[in-house]
N, C-alpha and C positions, 0 to 999 in steps of 0.2 A: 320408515324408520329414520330417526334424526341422525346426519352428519354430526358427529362430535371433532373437534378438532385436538390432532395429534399434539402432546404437548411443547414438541419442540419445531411445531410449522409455526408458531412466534417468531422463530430462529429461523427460517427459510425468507432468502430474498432473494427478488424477484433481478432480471439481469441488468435495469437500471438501479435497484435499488443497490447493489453488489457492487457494481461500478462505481457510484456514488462513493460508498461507503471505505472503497480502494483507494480513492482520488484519481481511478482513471476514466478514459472512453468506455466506452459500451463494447465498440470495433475492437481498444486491445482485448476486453476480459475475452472478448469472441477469439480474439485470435490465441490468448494463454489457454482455454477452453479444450481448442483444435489441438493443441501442441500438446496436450494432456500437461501442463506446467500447474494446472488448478482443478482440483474438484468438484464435482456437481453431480446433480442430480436432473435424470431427465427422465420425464415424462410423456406419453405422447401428447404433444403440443403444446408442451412445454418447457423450459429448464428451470431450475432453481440452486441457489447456492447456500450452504449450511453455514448461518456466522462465525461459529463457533469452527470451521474450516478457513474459512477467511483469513479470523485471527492465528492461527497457524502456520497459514502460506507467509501474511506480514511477520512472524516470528522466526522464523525461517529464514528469510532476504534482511534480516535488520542487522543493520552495518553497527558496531561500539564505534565509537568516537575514541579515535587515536590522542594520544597523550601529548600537546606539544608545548614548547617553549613558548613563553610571550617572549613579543617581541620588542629590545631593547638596541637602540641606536647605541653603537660602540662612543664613546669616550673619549673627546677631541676632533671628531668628525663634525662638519659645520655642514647647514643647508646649504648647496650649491646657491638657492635663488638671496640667500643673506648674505652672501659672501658678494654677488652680485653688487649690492647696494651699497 
């Protein structure tokens, strides 16, 4: 009988392809792996990671961008190095 493939092993990568796709090592995904801090799927003799988990753990950790002042030199204040010359 023919192996059909599951529609969303598309979606499964592989623990360099995962890492890659993180922007980390191979070593940290192992070690958030261990810590249980990420999901996976393990097989015997294998692991794999679901993208679609991936983008959840990165939605999860994403920091907003704080709102801040530009920044504007005060008003009669001279550069030290012109004052200099």
């Amino acid at each position: 009988m023919p192996r059909t493939s599951h529609p969303q092993s598309a979606f499964l990568l592989t623990k360099r392809e995962a890492a890659a796709y993180l922007g980390i090592a191979t070593r940290t995904l192992d070690d958030w792996r261990t810590a249980g801090a990420i999901p996976f799927i393990q097989r015997p003799g294998y692991v794999r990671f679901m993208q679609s988990d991936l983008d959840a753990f990165l939605q999860q950790h994403r920091w907003e961008a704080r709102k801040v002042r530009p920044f504007r030199p005060r008003a009669g204040k001279r550069d030290s190095i012109s004052e200099a010359q």
